[in-house]
BALOBA-1460 file (C-alpha; in Angstrom, 3 decimals):
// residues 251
<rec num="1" residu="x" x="-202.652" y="243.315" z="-149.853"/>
<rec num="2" residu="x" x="-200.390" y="246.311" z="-149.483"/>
<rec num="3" residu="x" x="-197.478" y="245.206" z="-147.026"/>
<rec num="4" residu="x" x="-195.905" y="248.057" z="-146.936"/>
<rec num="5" residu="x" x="-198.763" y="250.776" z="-145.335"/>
<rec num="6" residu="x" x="-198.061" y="253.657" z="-143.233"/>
<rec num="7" residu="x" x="-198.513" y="251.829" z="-139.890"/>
<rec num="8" residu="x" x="-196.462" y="248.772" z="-140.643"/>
<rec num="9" residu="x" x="-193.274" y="251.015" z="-140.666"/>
<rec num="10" residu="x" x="-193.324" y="251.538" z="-136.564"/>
<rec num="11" residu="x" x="-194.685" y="250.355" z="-133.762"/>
<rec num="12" residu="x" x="-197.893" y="250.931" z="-132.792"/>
<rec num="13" residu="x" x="-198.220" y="253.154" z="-129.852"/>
<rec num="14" residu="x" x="-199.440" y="251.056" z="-126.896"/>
<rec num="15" residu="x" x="-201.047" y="252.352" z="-123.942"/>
<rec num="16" residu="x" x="-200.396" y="251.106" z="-120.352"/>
<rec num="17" residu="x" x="-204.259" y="251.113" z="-119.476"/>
<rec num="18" residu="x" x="-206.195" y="247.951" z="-117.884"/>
<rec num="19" residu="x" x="-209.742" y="247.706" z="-120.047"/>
<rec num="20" residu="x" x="-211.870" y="244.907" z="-118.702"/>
<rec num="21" residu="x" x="-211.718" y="242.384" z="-121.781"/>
<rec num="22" residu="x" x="-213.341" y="238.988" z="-121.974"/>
<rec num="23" residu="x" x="-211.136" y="236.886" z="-123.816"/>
<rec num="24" residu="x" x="-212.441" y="233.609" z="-125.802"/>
<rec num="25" residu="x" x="-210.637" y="230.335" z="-126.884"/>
<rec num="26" residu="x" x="-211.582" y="227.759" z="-128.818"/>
<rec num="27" residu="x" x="-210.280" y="224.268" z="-127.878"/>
<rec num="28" residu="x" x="-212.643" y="222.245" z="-130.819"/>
<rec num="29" residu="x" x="-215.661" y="222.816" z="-132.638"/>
<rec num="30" residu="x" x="-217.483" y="221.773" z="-129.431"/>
<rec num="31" residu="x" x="-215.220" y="223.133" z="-126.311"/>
<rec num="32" residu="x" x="-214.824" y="226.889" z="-125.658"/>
<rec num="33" residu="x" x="-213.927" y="228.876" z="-122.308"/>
<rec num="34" residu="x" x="-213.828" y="232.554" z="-121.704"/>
<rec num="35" residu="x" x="-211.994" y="234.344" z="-118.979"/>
<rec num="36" residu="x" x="-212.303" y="238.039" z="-117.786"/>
<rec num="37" residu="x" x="-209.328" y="240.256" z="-118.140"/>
<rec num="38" residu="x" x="-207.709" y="243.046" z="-117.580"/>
<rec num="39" residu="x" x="-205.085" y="244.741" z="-120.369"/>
<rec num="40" residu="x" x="-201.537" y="245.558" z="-119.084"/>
<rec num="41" residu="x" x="-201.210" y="247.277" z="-122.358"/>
<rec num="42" residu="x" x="-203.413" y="248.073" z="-125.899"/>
<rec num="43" residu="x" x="-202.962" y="249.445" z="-129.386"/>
<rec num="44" residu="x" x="-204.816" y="249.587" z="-132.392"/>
<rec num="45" residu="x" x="-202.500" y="246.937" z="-133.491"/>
<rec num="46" residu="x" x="-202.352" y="244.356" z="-130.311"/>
<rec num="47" residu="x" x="-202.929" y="244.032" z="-126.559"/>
<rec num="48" residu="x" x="-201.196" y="242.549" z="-123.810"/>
<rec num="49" residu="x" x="-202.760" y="240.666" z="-120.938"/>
<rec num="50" residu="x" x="-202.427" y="238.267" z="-118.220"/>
<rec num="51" residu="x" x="-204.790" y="235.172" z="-118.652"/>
<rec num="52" residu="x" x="-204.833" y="232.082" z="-115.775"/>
<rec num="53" residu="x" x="-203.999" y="229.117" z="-118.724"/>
<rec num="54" residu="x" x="-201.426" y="228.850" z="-121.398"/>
<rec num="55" residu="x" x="-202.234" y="229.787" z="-124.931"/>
<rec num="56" residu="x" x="-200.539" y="228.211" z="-127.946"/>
<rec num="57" residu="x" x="-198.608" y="230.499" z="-130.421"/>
<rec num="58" residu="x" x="-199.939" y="230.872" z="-133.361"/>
<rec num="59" residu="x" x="-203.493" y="230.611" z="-132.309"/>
<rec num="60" residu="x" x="-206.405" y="232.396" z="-132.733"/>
<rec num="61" residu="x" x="-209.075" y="234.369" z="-130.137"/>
<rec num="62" residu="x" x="-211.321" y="236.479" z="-129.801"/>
<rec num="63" residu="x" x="-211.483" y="239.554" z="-127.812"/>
<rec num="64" residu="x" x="-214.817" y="242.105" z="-126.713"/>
<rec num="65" residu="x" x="-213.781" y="245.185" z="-124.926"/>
<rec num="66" residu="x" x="-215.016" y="249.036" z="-124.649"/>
<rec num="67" residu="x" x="-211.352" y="250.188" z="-126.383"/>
<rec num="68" residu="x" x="-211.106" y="253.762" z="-126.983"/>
<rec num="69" residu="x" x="-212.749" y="254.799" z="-130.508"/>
<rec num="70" residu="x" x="-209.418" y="256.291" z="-131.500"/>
<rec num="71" residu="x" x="-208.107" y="252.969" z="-131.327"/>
<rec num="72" residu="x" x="-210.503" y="251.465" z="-133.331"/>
<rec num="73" residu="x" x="-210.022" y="250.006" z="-136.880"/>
<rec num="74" residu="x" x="-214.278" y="249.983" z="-137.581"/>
<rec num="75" residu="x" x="-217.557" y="250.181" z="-134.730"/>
<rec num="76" residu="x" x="-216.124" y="253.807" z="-133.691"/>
<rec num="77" residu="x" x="-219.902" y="254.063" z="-131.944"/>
<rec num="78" residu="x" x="-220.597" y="250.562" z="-130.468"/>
<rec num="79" residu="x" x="-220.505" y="250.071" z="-126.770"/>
<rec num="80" residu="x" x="-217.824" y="246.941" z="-126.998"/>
<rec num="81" residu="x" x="-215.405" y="246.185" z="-129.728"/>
<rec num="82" residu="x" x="-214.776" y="242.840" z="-131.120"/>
<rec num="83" residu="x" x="-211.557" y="241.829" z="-133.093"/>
<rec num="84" residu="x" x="-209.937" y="238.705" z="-133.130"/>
<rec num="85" residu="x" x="-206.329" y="238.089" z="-132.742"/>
<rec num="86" residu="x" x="-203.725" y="235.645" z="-132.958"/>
<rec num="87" residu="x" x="-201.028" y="234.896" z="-130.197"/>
<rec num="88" residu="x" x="-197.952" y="235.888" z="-130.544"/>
<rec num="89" residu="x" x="-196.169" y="234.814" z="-127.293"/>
<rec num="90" residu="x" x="-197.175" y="233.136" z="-123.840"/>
<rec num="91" residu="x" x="-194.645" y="233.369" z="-121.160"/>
<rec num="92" residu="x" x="-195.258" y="232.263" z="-117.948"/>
<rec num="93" residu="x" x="-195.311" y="235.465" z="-115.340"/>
<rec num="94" residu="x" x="-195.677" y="236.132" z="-111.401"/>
<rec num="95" residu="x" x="-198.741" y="238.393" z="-110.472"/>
<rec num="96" residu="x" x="-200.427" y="239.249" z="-107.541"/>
<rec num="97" residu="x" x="-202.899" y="237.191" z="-107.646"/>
<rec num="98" residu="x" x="-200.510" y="234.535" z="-108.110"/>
<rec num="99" residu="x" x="-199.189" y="232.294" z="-111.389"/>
<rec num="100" residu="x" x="-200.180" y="233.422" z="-114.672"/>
<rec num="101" residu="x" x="-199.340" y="233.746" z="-118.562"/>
<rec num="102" residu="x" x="-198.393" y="237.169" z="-120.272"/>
<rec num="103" residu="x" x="-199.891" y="236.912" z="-123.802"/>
<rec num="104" residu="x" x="-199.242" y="239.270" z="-126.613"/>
<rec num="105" residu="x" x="-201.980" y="238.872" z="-129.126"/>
<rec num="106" residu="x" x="-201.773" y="240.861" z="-132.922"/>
<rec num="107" residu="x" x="-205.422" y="242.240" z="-134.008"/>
<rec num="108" residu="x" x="-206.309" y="240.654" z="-137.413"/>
<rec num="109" residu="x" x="-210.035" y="241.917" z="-137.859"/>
<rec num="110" residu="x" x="-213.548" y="241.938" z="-136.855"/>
<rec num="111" residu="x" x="-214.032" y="238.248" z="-138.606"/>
<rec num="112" residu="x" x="-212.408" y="235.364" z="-138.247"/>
<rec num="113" residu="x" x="-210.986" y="233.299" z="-141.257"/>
<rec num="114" residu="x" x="-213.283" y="230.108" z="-142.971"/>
<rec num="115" residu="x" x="-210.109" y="227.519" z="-141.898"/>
<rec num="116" residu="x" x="-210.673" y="228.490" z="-138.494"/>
<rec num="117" residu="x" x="-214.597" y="227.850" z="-138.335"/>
<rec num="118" residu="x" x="-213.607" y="224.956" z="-140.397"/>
<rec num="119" residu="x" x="-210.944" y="224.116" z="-137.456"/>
<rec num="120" residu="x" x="-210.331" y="225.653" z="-134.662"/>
<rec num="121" residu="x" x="-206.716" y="224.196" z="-133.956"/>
<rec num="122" residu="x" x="-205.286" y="226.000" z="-136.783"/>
<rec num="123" residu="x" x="-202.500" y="227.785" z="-136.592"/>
<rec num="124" residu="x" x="-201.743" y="230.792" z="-138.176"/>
<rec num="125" residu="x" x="-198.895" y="233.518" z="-138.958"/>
<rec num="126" residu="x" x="-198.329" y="237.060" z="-139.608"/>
<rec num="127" residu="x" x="-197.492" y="238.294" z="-143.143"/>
<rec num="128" residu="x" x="-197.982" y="242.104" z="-142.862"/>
<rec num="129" residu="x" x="-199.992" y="244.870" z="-142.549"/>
<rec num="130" residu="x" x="-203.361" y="244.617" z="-144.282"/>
<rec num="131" residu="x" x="-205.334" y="247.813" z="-146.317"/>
<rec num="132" residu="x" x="-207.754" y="247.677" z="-143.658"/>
<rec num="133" residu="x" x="-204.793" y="248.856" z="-141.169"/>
<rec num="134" residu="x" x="-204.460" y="245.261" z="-139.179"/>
<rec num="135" residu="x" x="-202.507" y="242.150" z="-139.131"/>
<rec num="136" residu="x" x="-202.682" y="239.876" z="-142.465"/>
<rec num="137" residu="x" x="-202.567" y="236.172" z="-141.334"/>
<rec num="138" residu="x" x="-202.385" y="232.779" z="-143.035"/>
<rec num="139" residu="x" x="-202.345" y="229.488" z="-141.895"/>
<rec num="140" residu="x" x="-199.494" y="227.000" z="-140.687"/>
<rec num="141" residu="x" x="-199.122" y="223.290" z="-142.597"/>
<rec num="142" residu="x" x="-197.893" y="222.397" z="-138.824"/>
<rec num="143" residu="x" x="-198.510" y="224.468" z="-135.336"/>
<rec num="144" residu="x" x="-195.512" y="226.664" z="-133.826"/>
<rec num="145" residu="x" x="-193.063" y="224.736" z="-132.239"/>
<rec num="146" residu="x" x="-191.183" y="225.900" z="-129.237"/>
<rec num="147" residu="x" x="-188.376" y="227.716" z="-130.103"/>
<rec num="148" residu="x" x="-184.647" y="228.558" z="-128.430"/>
<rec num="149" residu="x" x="-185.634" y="232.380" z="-128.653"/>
<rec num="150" residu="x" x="-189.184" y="233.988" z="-128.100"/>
<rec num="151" residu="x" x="-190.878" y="235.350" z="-130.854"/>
<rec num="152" residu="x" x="-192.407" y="238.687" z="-130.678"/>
<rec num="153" residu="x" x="-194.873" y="239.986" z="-133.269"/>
<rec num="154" residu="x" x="-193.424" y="243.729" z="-133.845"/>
<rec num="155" residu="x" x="-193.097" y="245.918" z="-137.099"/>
<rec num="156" residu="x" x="-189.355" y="248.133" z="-136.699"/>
<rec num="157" residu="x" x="-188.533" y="249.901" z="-139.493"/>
<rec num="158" residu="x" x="-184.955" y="248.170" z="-140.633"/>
<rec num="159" residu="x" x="-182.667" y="248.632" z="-143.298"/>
<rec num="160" residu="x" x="-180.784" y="245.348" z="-144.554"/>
<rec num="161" residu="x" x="-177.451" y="245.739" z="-146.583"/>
<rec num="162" residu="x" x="-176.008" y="243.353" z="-148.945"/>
<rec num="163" residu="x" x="-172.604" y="243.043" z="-149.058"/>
<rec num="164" residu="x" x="-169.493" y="243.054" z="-151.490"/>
<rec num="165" residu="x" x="-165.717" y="242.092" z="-151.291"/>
<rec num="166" residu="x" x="-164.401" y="242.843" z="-148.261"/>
<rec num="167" residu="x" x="-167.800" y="243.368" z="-146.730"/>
<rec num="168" residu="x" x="-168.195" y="247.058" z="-148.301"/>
<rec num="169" residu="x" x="-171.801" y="247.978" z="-149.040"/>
<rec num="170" residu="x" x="-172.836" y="246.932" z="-152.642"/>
<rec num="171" residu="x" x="-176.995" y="247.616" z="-152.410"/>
<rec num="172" residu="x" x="-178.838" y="248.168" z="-149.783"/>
<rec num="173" residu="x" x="-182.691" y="248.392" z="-149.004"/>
<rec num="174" residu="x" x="-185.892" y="249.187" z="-146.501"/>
<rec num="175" residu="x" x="-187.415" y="246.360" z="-144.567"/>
<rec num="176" residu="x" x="-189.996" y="245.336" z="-141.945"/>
<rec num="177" residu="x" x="-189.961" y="243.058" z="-139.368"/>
<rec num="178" residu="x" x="-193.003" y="240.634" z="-139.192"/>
<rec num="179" residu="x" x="-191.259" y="239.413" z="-135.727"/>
<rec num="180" residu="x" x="-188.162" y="239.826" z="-134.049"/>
<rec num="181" residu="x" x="-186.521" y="237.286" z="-131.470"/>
<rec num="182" residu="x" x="-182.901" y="237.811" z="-129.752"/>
<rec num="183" residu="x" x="-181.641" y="235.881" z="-132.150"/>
<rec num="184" residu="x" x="-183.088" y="236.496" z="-135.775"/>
<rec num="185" residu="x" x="-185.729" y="238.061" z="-137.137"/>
<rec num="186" residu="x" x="-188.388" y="238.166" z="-140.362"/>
<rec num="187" residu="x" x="-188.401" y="240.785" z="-142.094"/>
<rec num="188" residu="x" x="-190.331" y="241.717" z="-145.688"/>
<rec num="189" residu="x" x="-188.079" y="243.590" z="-148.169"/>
<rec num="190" residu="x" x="-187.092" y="244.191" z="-151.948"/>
<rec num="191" residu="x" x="-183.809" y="243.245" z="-151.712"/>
<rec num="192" residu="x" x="-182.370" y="240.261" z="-153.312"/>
<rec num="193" residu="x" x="-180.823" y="238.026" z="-151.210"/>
<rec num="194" residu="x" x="-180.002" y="234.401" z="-151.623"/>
<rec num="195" residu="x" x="-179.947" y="231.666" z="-149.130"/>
<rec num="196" residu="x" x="-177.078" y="231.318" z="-146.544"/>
<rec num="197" residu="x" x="-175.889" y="235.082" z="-148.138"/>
<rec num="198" residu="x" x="-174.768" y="237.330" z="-144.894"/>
<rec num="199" residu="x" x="-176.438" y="241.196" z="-144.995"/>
<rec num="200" residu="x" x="-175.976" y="243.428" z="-142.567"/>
<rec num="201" residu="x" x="-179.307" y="244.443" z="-140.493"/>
<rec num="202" residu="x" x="-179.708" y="247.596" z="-139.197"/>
<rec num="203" residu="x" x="-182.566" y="249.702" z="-136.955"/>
<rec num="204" residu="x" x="-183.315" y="252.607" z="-134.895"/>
<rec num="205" residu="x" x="-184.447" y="250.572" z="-132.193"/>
<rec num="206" residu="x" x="-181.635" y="250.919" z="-129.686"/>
<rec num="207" residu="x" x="-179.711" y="251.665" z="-132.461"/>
<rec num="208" residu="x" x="-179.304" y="247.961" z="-133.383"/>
<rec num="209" residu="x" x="-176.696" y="246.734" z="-136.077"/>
<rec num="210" residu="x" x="-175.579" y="242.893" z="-136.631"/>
<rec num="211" residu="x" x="-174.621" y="240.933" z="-139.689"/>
<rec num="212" residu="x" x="-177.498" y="237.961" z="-140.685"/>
<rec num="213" residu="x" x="-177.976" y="235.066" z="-142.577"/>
<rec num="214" residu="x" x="-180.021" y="234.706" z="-144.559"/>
<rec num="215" residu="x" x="-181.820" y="231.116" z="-143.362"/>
<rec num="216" residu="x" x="-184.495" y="230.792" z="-146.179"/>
<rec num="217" residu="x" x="-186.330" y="233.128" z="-148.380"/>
<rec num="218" residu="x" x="-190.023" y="233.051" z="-150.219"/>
<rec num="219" residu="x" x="-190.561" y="235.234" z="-152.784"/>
<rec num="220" residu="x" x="-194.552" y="237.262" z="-152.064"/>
<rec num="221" residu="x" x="-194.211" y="238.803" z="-155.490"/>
<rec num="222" residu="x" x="-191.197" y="239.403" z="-157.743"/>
<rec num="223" residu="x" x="-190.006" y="242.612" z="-156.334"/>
<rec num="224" residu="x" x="-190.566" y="241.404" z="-152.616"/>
<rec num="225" residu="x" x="-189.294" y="238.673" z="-150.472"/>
<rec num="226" residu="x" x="-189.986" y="237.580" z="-146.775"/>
<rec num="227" residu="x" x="-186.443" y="236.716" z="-145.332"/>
<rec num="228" residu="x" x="-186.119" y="234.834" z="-142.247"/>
<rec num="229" residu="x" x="-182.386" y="236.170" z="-140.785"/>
<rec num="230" residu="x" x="-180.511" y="234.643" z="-138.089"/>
<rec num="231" residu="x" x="-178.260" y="237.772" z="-136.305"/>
<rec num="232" residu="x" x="-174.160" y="236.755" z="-136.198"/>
<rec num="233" residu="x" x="-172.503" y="237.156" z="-133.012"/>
<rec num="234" residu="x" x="-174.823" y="240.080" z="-131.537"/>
<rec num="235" residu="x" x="-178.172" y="239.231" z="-130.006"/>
<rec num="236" residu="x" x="-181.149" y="241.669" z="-130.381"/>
<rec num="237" residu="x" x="-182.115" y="243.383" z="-126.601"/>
<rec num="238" residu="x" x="-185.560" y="241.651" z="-127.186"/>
<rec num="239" residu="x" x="-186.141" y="242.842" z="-122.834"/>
<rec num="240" residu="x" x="-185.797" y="245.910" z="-124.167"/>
<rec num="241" residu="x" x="-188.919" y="245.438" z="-126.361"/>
<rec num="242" residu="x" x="-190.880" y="244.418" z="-124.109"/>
<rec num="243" residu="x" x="-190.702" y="246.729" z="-121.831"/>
<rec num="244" residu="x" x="-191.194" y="249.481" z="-124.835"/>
<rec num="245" residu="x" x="-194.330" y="247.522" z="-125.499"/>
<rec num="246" residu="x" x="-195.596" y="247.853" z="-121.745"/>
<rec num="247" residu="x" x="-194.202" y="251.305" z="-121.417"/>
<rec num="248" residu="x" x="-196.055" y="252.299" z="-124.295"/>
<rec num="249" residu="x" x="-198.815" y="250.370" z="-123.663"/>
<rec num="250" residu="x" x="-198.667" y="243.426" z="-127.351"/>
<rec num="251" residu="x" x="-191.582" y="230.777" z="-129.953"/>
């Protein structure tokens, strides 16, 4: 798997359009529901939606909508496209039509994976960007808990700096984030870090800059490391985000 494509180094461009979608969950091997919905925002890379009950990070659905060939990863000619995805966030939201749930979902294929036919409970994560051009996933030893800061599934181009004496600049490398939250983020990079080290992170994206710890590390190959980073001090204008992601138009 090449984590480090083309696409993985921004963010998607999502378009504000509402595409009838039926969404399906699976509660057990036995127990399903569906729901009809309408997109508040799409990509080739995720979608956005209101749905009526709460979702669980982490898990998976599936998704059948007419989306726009040139947002299509494979069935360019078919009526209705089908890719699964798995949830990213769930926050509770006021519509029109009354209470609801804003989910972000990440696209990880056409297919979905033999643990989750094997059980549909299982949770999953994001490790990258694929060959095929959509969200690599594997599974979770224990579901997502709920966290202090909401997780959203974004790749931002970032460059993390580890630093000397005196905090001057001693190496410094290119990164992307797997997900971002106010107050940390995970990023997958080449630069060697140890645990409980402080780098300095740094993106574009509102021209962001705040020195991280480094909260654990697991090495993908031995020239590339997924770093989980907490930020020091600053938090990251995650409202911001969101709104690029329905402007655009995804615990």
């Amino acid at each position: 798997m090449n984590i480090f494509t083309r696409d993985s180094h921004r963010l998607a461009k999502r378009t504000p359009a509402a595409i009838r979608t039926v969404v399906r969950i699976k509660d057990n091997e036995e127990s399903s529901w569906t729901e009809n919905v309408a997109t508040v925002s799409v990509s080739s890379l995720g979608a956005g939606f209101h749905i009526s009950s709460k979702c669980d990070v982490g898990c998976l659905l599936s998704l059948m909508m007419p989306l726009p060939p040139d947002l299509r990863k494979y069935d360019q000619e078919k009526e209705l496209y089908r890719v699964w995805g798995v949830v990213q966030h769930c926050s509770p939201v006021t519509t029109k039509e009354g209470e609801a749930f804003y989910v972000g979902v990440a696209f990880i294929g056409k297919h979905s994976p033999a643990s989750y036919q094997a059980d549909p409970r299982q949770s999953y994560r994001i490790l990258g960007i694929s060959d095929a051009g959509l969200w690599a996933i594997e599974e979770m030893e224990q579901p997502f808990v709920s966290r202090k800061f909401p997780r959203y599934a974004v790749a931002l181009d970032v460059t993390l700096v580890k630093l000397g004496p005196k905090k001057r600049p001693v190496a410094e490398a290119k990164a992307v984030t797997e997900n971002v939250s106010a107050g940390g983020a995970s990023v997958i990079s080449h630069l060697e870090t140890e645990v409980n080290e402080r780098i300095k992170f740094q993106t574009e994206f509102y021209k962001f800059s705040s020195f991280a710890l480094v909260k654990n590390k697991q090495v993908i190959d031995p020239e590339t490391y997924r770093m989980n980073l907490e930020f020091v001090k600053k938090k990251f204008p995650v409202k911001e985000l969101v709104l690029a992601f329905e402007d655009e138009a995804v615990d």
